[in-house]
C-alpha positions as CSV (number, residue, x, y, z in Angstrom):
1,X,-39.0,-47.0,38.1
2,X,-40.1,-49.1,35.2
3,X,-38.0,-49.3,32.0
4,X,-39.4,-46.4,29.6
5,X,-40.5,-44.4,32.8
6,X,-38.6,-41.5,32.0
7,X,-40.9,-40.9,28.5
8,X,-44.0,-41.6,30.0
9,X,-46.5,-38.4,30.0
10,X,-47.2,-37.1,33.4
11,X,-49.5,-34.3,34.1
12,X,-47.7,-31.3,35.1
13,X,-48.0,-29.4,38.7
14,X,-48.3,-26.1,39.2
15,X,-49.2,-23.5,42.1
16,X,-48.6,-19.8,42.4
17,X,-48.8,-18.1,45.8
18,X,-49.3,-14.3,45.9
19,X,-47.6,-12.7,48.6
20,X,-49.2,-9.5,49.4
21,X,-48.4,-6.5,52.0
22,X,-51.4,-7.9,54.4
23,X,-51.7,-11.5,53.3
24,X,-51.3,-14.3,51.0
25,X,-53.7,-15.8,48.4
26,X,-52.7,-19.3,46.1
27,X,-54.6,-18.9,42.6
28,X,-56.8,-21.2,41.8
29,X,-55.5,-22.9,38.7
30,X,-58.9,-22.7,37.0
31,X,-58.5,-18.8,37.3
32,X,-54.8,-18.8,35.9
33,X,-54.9,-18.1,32.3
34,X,-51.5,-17.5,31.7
35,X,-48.0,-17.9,33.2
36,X,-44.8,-18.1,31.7
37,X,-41.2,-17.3,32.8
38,X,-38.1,-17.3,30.7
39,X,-34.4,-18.2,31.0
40,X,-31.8,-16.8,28.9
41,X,-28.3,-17.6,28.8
42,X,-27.6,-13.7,27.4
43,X,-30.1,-12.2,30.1
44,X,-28.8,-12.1,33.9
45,X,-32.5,-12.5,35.4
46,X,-35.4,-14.4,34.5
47,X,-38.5,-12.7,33.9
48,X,-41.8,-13.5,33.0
49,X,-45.8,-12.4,33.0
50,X,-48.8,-13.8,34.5
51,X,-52.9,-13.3,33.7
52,X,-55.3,-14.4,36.0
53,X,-59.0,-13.9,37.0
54,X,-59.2,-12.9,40.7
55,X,-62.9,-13.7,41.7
56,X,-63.3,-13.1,45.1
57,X,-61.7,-9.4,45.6
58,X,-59.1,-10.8,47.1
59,X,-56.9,-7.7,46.1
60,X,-59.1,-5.7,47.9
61,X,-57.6,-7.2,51.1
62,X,-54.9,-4.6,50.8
63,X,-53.0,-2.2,48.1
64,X,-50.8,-2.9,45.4
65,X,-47.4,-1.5,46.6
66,X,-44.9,-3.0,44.2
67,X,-43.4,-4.8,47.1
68,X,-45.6,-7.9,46.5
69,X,-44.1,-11.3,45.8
70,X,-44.9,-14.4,43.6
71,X,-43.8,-18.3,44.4
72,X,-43.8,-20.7,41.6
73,X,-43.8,-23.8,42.4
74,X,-43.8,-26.3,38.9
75,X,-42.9,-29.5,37.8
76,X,-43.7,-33.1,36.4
77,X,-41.5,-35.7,38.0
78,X,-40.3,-33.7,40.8
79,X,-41.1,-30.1,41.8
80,X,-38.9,-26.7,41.8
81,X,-39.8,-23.8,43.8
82,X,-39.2,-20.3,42.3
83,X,-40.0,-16.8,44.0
84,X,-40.1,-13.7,42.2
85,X,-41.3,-9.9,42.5
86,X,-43.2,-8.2,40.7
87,X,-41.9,-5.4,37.9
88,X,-45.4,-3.9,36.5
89,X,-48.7,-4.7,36.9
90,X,-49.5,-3.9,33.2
91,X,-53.6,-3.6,33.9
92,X,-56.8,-4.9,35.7
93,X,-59.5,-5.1,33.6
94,X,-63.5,-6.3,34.1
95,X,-64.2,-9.9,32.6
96,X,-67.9,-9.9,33.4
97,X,-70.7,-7.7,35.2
98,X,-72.6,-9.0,37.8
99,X,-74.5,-7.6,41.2
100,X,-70.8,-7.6,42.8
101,X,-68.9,-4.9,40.3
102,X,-67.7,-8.0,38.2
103,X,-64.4,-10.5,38.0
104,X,-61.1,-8.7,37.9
105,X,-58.2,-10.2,35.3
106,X,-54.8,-8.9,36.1
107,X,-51.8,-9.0,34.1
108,X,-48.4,-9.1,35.6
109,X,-45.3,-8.7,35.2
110,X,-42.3,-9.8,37.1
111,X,-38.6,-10.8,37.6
112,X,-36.8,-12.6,39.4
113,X,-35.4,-11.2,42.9
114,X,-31.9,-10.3,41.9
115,X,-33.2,-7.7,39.7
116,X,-33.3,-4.6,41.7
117,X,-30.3,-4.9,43.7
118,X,-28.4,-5.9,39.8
119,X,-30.2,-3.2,38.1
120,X,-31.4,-0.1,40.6
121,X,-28.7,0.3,43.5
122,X,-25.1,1.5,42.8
123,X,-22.0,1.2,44.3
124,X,-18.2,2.6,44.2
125,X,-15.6,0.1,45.3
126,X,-11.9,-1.0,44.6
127,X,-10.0,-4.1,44.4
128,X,-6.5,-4.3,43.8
129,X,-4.4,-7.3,42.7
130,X,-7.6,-9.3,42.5
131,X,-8.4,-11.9,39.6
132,X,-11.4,-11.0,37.5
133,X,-13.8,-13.9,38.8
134,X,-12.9,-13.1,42.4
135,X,-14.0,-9.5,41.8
136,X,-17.3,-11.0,40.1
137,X,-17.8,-13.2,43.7
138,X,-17.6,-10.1,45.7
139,X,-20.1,-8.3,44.2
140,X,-22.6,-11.1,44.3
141,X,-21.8,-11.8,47.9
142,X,-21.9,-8.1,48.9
143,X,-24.4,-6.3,46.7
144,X,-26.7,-9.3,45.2
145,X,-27.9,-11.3,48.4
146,X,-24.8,-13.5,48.1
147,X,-26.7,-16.1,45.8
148,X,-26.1,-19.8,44.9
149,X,-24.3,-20.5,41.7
150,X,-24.9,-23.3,39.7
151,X,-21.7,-22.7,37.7
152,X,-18.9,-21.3,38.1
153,X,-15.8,-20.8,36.0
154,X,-12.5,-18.9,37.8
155,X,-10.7,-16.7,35.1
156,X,-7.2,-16.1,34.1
157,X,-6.8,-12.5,34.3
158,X,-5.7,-10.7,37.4
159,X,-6.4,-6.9,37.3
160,X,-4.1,-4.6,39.4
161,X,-6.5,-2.1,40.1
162,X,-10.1,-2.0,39.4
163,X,-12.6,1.1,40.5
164,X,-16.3,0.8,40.6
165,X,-17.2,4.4,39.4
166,X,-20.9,4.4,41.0
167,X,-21.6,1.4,38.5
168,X,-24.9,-0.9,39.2
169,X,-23.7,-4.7,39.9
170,X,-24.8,-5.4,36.2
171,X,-22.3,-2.9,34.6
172,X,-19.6,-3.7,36.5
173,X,-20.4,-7.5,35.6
174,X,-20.5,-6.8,32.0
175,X,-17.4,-4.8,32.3
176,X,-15.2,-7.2,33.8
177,X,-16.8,-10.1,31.3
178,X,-15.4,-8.7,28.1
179,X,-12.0,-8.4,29.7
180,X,-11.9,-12.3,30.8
181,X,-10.9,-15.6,29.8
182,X,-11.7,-18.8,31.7
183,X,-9.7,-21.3,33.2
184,X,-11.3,-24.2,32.3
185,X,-12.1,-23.4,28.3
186,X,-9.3,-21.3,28.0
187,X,-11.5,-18.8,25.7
188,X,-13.5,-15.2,26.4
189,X,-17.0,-15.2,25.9
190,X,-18.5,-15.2,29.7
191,X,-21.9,-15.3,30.1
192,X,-23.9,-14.2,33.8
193,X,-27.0,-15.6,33.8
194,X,-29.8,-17.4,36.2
195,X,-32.0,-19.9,35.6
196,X,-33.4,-22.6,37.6
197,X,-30.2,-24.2,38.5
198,X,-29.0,-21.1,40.0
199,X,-26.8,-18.2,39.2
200,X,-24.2,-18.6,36.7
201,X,-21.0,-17.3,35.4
202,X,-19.8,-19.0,32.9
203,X,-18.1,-18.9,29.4
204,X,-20.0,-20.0,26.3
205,X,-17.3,-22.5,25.6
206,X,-17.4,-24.4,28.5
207,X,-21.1,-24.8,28.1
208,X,-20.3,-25.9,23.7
209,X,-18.2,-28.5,25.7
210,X,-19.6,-30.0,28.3
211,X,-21.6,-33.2,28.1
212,X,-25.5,-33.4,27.1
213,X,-27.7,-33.0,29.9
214,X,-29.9,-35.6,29.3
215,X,-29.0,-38.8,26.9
216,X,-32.4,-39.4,25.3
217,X,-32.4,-37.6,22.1
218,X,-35.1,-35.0,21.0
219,X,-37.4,-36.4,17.9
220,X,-40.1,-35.3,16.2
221,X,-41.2,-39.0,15.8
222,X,-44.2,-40.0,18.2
223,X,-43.6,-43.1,19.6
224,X,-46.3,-44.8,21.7
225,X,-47.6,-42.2,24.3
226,X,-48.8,-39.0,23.1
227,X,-46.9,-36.2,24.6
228,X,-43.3,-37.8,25.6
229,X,-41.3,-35.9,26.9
230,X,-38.6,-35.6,24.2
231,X,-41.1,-35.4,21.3
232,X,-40.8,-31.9,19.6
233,X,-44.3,-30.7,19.1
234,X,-44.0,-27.8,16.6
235,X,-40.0,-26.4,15.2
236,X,-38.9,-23.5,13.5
237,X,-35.7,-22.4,11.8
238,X,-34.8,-19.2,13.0
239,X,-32.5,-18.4,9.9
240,X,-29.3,-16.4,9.7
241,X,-29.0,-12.7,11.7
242,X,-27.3,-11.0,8.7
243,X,-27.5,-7.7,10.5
244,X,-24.7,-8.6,12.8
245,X,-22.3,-10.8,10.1
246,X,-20.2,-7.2,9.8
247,X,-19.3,-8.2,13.5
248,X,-18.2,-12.0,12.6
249,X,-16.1,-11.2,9.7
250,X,-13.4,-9.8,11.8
251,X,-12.2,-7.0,13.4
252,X,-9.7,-5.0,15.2
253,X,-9.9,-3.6,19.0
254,X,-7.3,-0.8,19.5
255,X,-5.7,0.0,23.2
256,X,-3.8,2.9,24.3
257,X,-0.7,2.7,26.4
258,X,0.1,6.1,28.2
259,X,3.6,5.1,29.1
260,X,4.6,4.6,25.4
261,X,2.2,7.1,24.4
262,X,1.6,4.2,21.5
263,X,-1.6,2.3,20.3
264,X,-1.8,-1.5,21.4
265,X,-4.2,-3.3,18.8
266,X,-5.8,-6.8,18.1
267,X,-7.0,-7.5,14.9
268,X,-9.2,-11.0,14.7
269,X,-10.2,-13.0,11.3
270,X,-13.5,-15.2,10.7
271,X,-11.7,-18.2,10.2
272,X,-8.5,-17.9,13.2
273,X,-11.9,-17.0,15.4
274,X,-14.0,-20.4,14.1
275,X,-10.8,-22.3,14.9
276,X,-10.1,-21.1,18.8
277,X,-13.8,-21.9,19.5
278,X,-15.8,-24.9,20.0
279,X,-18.5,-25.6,17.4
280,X,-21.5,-28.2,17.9
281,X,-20.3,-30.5,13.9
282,X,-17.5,-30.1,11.7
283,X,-18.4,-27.2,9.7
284,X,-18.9,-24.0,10.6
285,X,-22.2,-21.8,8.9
286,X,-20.0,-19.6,6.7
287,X,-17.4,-20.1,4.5
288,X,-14.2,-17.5,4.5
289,X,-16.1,-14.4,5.1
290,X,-13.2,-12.5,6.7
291,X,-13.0,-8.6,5.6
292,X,-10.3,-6.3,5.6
293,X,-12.6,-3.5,6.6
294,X,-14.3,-5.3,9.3
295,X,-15.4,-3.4,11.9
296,X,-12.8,-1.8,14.4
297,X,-13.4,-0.4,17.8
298,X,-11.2,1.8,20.2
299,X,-11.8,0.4,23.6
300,X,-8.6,2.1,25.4
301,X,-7.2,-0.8,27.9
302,X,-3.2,-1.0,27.5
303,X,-3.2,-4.6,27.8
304,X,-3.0,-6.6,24.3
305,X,-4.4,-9.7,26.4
306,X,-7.4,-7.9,27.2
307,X,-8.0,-6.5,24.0
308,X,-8.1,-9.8,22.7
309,X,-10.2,-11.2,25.3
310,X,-12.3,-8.2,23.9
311,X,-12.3,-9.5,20.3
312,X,-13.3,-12.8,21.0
313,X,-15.9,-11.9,23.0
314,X,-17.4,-9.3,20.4
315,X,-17.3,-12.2,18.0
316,X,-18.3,-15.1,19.8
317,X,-21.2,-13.8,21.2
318,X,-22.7,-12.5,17.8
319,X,-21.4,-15.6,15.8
320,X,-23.7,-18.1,18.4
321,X,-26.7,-16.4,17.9
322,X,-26.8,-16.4,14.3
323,X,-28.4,-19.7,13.6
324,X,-31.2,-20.1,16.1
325,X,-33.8,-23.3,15.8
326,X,-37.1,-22.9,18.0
327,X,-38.8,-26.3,19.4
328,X,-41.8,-26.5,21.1
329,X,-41.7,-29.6,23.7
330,X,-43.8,-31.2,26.8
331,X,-42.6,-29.2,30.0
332,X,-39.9,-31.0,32.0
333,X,-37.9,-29.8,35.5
334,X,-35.5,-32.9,35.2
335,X,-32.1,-32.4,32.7
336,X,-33.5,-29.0,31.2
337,X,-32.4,-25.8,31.8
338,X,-30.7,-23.2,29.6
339,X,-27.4,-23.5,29.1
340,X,-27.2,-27.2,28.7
341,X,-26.7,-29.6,25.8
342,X,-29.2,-31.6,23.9
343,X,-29.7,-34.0,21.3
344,X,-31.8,-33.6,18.1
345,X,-32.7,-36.6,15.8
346,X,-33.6,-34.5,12.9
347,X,-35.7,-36.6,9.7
348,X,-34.9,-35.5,6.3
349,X,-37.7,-33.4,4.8
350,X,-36.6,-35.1,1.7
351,X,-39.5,-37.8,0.3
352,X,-38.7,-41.3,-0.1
353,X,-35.5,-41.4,1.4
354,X,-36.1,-42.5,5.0
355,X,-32.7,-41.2,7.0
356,X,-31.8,-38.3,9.0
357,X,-31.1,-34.6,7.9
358,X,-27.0,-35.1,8.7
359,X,-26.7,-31.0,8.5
360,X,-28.9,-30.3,11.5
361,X,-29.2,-33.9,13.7
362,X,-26.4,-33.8,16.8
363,X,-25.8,-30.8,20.0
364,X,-27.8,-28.0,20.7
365,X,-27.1,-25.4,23.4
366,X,-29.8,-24.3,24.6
367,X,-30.1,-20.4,24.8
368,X,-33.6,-20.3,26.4
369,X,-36.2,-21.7,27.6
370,X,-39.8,-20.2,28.1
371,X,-41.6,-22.1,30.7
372,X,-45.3,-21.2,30.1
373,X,-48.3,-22.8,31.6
374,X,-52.1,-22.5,30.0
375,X,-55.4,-24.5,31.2
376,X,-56.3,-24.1,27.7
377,X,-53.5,-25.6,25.7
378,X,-52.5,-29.7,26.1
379,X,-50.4,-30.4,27.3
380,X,-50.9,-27.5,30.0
381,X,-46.7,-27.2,30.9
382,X,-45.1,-26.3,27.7
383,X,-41.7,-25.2,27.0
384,X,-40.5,-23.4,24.3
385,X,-36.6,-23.7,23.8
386,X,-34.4,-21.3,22.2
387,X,-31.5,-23.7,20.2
388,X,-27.7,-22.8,19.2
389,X,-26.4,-24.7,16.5
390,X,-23.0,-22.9,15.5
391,X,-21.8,-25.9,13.2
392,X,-23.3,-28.3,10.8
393,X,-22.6,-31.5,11.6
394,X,-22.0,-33.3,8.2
395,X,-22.2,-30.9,4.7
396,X,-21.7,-33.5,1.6
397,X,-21.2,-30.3,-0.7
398,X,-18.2,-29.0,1.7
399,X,-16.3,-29.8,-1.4
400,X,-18.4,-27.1,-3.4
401,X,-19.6,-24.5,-0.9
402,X,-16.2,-24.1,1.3
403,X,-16.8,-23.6,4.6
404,X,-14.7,-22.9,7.1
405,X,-13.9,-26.8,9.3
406,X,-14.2,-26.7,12.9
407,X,-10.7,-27.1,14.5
408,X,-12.5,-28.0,18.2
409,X,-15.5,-29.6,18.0
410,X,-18.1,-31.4,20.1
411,X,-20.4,-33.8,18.5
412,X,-22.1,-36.9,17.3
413,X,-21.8,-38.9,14.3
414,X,-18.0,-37.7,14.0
415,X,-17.2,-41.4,12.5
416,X,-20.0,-40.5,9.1
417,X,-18.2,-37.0,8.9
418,X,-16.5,-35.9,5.6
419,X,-13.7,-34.1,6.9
């Protein structure tokens, strides 16, 4: 490979095979008006819709059952095959009239194929002496199809007994999620999630740690071919969830120990949360916003551990999502999946100046990615990336808006910081 390779446009690939009762029929791409799929680091499946003209009857072969099937298989320098099955077909609809009754357009929607056992089958079960993560392996071997895992992250926490109470898979998950910590970020906050890696389960800090997934920075500079790779067509700032902020000032999670008959509490600030996380710059969005009459839940577990496991998890998991940055970018299989790390090269906005906007430029965890393909857009692949930035990486007023300093942090540019 050539020197500059890896930027140079390629035209994406794309088939989709339809797997029906009777048969199997690939869609033309001229036919496929729309496809998309999405990947979520907060969702445990990956869903998504398609729309496409079917011409030749070929549904008349046989009858929509629900159990029909759809293979994905996408790319641009190196293909990824994806099967899913199908959730609702939302409507079939004439596009034209002609002597044979017209050209049928159906719209789809699907999942991916751990849905229905995670969502629709139930189970009761016991474990005793088993660590949290363990538990979590089980029930992926046993009641999801025993799938591959692109990450995995063991947790501290053993439980001594633990009852499935006819839960789904996806309950008992979440359950056991608040309640853990993880071995190797040493933090609450798990996440179970798939994407085209494979399944995950994972905490959120691990991921604000880990290296970027590909070292050739985002920009929204176009430099010689139109359509690189790493050029961001279109961005939006998502803003600031202020709904949820009651969550991140603080809170307290109260217990219950029966053999004491006694409460067992943990009570959780903004700022001694910011510092036992990682955070993507020096500065974290708010300054001291911690409240006294934060928010305070009765969960019921004995275990003071736990409950704080709880807390963190409450507060990590609202304090991510509250500065979101949407990019639009050329559709890539190789280093980009949800839950990785970018780069962003952001230009200042202000005129004259000529250098980079030091707030926002640095690491980005990516929260989702919406692969979506059109015959009607260029370039045809497209993702659309959901971005967490939980920090600002450089804030020359931090001296007249106070906010709160990262205590672990993972970033670039840490030299130019005023700290």
């Amino acid at each position: 490979m050539k020197e500059g390779d890896k930027q140079r446009p390629q035209e994406a690939s794309i088939s989709v095979i339809l797997h029906m009762e009777a048969t199997s029929a690939t869609i033309d791409n001229k036919d496929l008006y729309q496809l998309y799929f999405i990947e979520d680091i907060y969702s445990s499946c990956m869903a998504g819709k398609i729309q496409f003209a079917d011409p030749y009857g070929a549904f008349e072969l046989g009858p929509i059952t629900g159990n029909e099937r759809i293979t994905v298989i996408f790319g641009v320098e190196e293909d990824i095959q994806r099967e899913f099955v199908i959730y609702k077909v939302q409507r079939v609809e004439q596009l034209s009239s002609f002597e044979r009754g017209g050209i049928q357009v159906f719209e789809i929607f699907f999942v991916d194929g751990m849905f229905y056992n995670l969502n629709h089958k139930s189970y009761s079960r016991s474990w005793t002496n088993t660590s949290i993560s363990q538990i979590v392996r089980d029930i992926c071997k046993y009641m999801l199809d025993d799938p591959t895992f692109g990450l995995f992250e063991e947790s501290n926490e053993t439980l001594a007994n633990f009852y499935m109470p006819g839960w789904t898979p996806r309950e008992a998950i979440q359950w056991l999620m608040r309640r853990a910590s993880g071995t190797s970020s040493g933090q609450a906050g798990y996440l179970f999630y798939n994407n085209i890696e494979g399944t995950n389960f994972v905490t959120i800090d691990k991921l604000l740690a880990s290296k970027v997934m590909d070292s050739t920075k985002f920009t929204l500079k176009q430099e010689g071919e139109i359509y690189a790779l790493h050029q961001i067509l279109s961005w939006a700032y998502l803003g600031l969830d202020t709904t949820s902020v009651r969550h991140v000032r603080g809170g307290t999670v109260m217990g219950y120990d029966s053999s004491t008959k006694t409460f067992v509490e943990d009570t959780h600030s903004y700022a001694d949360s910011v510092a036992q996380h990682v955070l993507l710059g020096g500065f974290s969005i708010y300054p001291d916003i911690g409240d006294e009459l934060a928010i305070d839940t009765l969960d019921g577990d004995p275990d003071k551990n736990i409950l704080k496991n709880i807390n963190q998890n409450n507060f990590i998991s609202r304090y991510n999502r509250q500065m979101l940055t949407q990019i639009m970018v050329p559709g890539s299989v190789t280093d980009r999946y949800c839950g990785g790390l970018i780069e962003i090269e952001w230009p200042s906005t202000i005129p004259g100046i000529g250098r980079m906007n030091e707030m926002m430029k640095g690491y980005y965890l990516v929260k989702s990615i919406t692969h979506q393909w059109s015959f009607q857009q260029s370039p045809a692949y497209i993702q659309k990336m959901i971005l967490i930035k939980n920090a600002y990486t450089k804030v020359d007023a931090a001296n007249i808006i106070p906010l709160v300093k990262a205590t672990k942090k993972n970033q670039t540019g840490v030299a130019s910081l005023t700290l």
